[in-house]
N, C-alpha and C positions, 0 to 999 in steps of 0.2 A: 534589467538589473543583473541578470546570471550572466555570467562571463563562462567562455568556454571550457570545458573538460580535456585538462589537459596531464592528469594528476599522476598517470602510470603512463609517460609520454615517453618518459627519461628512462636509462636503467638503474633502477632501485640497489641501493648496496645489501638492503633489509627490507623486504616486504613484510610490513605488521599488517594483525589483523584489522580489518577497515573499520574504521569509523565515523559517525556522524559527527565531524567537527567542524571546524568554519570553515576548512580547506573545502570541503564536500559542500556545506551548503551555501558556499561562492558559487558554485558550478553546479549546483544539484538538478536544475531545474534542465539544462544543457544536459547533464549525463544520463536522466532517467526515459529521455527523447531519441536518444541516440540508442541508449540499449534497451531497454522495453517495447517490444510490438505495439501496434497498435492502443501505444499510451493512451493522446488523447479519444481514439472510439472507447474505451472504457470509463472514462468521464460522460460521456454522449448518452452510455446505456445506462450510467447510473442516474443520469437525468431522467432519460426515460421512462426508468422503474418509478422515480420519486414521483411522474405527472401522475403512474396511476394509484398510489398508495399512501400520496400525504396527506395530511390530515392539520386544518389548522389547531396552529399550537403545539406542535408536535416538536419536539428537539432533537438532534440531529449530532451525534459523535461522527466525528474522524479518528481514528484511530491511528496512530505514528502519521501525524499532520506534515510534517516535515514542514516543506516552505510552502505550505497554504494553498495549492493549485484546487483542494477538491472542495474546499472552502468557497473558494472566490467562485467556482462555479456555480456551486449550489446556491449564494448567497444571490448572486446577480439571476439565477434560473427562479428563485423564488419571489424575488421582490420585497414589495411590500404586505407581501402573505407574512400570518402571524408564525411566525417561529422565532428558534434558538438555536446557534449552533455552537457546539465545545468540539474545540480541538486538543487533544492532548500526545505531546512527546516527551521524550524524553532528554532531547538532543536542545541546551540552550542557544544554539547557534541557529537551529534549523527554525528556533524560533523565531529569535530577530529579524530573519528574512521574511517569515511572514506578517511580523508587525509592517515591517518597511510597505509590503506589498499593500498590504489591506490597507493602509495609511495614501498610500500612493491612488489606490484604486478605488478609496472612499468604501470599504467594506467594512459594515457595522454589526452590531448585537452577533457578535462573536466573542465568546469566551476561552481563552485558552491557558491551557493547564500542564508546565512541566512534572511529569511525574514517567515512573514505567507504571505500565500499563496494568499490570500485576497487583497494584496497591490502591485501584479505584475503587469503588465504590459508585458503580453508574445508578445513574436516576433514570426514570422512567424515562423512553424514548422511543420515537417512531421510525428512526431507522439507526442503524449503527454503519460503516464505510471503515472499512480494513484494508488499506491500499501496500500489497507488497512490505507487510511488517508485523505479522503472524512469524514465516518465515524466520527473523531474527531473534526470537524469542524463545527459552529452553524449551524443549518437546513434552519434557516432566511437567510444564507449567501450562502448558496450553488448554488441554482439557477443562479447568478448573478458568480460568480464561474466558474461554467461549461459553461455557456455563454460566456467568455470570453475565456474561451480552444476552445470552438469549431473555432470561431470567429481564432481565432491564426492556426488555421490545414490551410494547403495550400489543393484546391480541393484533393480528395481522402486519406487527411491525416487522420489518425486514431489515435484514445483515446480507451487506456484500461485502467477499471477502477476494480479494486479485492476490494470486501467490503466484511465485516460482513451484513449480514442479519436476517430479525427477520418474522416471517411468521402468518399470516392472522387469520388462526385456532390456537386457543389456545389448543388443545390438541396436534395436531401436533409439535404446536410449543413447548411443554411441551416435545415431544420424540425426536426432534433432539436435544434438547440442551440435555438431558440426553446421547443420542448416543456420542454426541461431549465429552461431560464429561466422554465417557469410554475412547474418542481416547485419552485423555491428559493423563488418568488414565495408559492405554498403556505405553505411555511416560515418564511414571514415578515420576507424580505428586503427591502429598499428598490432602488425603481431605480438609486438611486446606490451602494447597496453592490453590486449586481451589477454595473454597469460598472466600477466602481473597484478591483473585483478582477480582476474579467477583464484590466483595464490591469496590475495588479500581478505577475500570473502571464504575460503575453503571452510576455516572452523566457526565462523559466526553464523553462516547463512544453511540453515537445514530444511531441504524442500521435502514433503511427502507425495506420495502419489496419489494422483486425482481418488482411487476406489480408497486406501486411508484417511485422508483427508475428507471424503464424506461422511465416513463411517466414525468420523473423533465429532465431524459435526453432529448427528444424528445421535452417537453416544450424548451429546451435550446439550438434546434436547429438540432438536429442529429434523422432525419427520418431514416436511417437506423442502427438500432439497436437492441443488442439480447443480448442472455444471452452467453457464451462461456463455461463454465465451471460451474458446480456445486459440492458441499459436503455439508451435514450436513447444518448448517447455516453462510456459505459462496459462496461468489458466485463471478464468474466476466465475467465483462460484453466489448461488443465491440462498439463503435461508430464511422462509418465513414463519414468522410462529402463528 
């Protein structure tokens, strides 16, 4: 279904700040492959957190679901184990593509919920999955956020959470975002579509740094917690309650 990412190909006479609209989630599924490391192993490890931690009956948020990838895996990795999964975004576009896909790929007892993320009201769950969309949401609001995922985990429920990150030392930080700029260049990016994104994302997309970023977790309730994965300047992270 996803057609290639071709969106900051051209030169832009106005690069706006980016958003989740049908342009993106034409090609979403293409652009999040091409520029996130090791996308799918973070799908892999979240499976394999869920063999040792699910619990039938347990339900299951995705968080900023976008076009259904963490859904459809988890739904086909469970089976016919008793669960529930809600997804919720905010982007009606990024929806559709996920109806098309679960439709396509016979993916059931899945609930999904346009809303921001901010205005839920989560019900009891066994895990929560935060996939690179923390990140786009105000920094003010976060806290207050994660508070309420933890708050929703039933004892030994678990939150994963995969962010962009931004790191401490400025020269360091100066060499992984260069490294990261060769993995897209890999990928087949133009010079001018990686600066033209990078402009597009500059005021919506706010990473923290991995020691922050535990520490708003931990403020929010989840004493146990770490880092699970790392690349470049991405990262994800685990929280048990």
């Amino acid at each position: 279904m996803t057609e290639k990412d071709t969106i900051f190909k051209s030169k832009l006479e106005k690069i706006k700040d980016f958003e989740f609209n049908e342009q993106v989630a034409t090609v979403f599924d293409d652009m999040v492959s091409r520029s996130i490391p090791f996308y799918a192993e973070i799908h892999r490890i979240i499976l394999d957190v869920l063999s040792k931690v699910f619990q039938e009956g347990d339900s299951i948020y995705d968080l900023g679901c976008s076009t259904g990838n963490t859904i459809i895996f988890i739904s086909k990795f469970l089976g016919d184990k008793n669960h529930k999964l809600i997804g919720i975004d905010n982007s009606p576009s990024m929806l559709n593509v996920s109806k098309e896909k679960f439709k396509i790929q016979g993916i059931k007892n899945v609930e999904l919920i346009q809303s921001d993320l901010e205005k839920i009201d989560f019900k009891s769950c066994g895990m929560v999955v935060m996939n690179y969309t923390l990140q786009f949401i105000n920094p003010l609001n976060r806290l207050e956020l994660l508070q309420k995922i933890y708050q929703s985990l039933r004892p030994g429920g678990v939150f994963i959470l995969s962010e962009k990150i931004k790191v401490e030392n400025n020269e360091i930080e100066s060499l992984i975002t260069d490294l990261y700029y060769d993995f897209k260049r890999r990928n087949g990016y133009s010079e001018l579509e990686i600066s033209q994104k990078r402009e597009a994302l500059e005021k919506v997309l706010n990473p923290f740094t991995p020691s922050s970023q535990i520490e708003l977790l931990k403020i929010a309730g989840f004493k146990k917690v770490e880092i699970l994965f790392r690349c470049y300047n991405f990262a994800c992270y685990i929280g048990i309650k």
